[in-house]
C-alpha positions as CSV (number, residue, x, y, z in Angstrom):
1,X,0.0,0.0,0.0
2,X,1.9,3.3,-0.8
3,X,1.7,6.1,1.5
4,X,1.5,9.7,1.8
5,X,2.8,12.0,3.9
6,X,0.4,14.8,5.3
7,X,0.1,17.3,7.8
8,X,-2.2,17.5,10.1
9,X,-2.6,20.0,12.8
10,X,-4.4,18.2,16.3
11,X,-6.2,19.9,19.5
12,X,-3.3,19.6,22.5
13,X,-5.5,17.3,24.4
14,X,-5.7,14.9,21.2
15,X,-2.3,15.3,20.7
16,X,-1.3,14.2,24.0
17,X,-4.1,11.2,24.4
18,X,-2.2,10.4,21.2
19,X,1.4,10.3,22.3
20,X,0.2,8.6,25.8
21,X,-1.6,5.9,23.9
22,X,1.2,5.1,21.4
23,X,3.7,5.0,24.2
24,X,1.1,2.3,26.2
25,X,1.0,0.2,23.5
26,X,4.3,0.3,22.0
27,X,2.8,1.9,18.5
28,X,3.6,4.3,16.7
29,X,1.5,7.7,16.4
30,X,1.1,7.1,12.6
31,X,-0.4,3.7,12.8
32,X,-2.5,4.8,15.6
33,X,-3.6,7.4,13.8
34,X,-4.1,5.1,10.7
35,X,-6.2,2.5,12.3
36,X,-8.5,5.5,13.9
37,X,-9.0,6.5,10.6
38,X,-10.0,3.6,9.0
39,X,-12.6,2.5,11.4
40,X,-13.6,6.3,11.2
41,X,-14.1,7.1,7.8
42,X,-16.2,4.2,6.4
43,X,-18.4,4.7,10.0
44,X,-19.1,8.4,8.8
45,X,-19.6,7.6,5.0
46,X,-22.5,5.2,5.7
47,X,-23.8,8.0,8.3
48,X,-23.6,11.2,5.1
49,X,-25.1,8.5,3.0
50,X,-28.1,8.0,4.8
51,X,-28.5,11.7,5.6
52,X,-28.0,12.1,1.7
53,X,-31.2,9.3,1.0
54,X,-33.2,11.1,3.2
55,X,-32.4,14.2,1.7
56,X,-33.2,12.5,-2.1
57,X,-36.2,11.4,-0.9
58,X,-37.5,14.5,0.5
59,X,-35.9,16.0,-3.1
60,X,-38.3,13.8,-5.0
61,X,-41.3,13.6,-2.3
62,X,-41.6,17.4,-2.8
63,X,-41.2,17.2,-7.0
64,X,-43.7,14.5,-6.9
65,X,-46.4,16.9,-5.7
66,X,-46.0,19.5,-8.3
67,X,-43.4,18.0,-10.6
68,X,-43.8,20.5,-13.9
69,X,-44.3,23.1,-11.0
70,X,-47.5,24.0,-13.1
71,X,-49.0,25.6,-10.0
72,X,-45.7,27.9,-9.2
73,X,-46.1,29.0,-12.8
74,X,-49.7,29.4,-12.9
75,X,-49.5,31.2,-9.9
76,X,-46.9,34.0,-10.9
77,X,-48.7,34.0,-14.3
78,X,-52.4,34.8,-12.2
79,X,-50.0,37.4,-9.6
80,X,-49.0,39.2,-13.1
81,X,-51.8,39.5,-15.2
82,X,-54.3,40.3,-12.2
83,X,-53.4,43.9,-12.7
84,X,-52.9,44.3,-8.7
85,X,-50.4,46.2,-7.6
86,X,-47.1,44.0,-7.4
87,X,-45.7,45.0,-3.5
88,X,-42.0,43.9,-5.1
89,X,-42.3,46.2,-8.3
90,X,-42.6,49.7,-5.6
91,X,-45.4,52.2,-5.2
92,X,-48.2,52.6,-7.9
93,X,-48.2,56.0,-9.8
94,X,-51.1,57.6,-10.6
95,X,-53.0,61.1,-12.0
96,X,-50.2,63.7,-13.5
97,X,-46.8,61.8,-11.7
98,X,-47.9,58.8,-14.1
99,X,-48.2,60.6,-16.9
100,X,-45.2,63.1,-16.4
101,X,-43.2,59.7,-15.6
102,X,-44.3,58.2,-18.5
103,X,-43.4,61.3,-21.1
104,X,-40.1,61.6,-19.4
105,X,-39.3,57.2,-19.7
106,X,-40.8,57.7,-23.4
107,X,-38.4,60.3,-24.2
């Protein structure tokens, strides 16, 4: 198996649980640290797997009730055409600001 070497930068108390445990055992620090790691990261891979599932299923859950999102369109396409003021788009203007607005954006 090749290696690689890599830093890594530990919490003093980790560091030291580390050092105490390697010289217990008669191990090195790196194979400690190795053997850690191994059970670790296939442990927390099968945990960020089933948070991603859940996640997909919720995903497809929520596209399953409006999938074409026909009723988000339909409902911006019913918010624009009602002829209601749109609260995003500002204040209305009416009477002689209207018009003076609209001679001065017409040119």
């Amino acid at each position: 198996m090749s290696r690689k070497m890599t830093t890594f930068r530990l919490d003093a108390s980790v560091q030291a649980g580390l050092a105490k445990l390697s010289e217990m055992l008669h191990v090195s620090q790196n194979r400690l640290v190795n053997e850690a790691l191994s059970a670790y990261i296939p442990r927390r891979m099968a945990e960020v797997e089933v948070d991603l599932e859940a996640l997909l299923a919720d995903l497809k859950a929520y596209r399953a009730q409006d999938p074409d999102f026909e009723k988000a369109i339909a409902r911006v396409v019913e918010a624009e055409t009602s002829g209601l003021p749109d609260p995003a788009e500002g204040q209305v203007v009416t009477g002689a600001a209207q018009q003076r607005l609209r001679a001065l954006l017409n040119g």
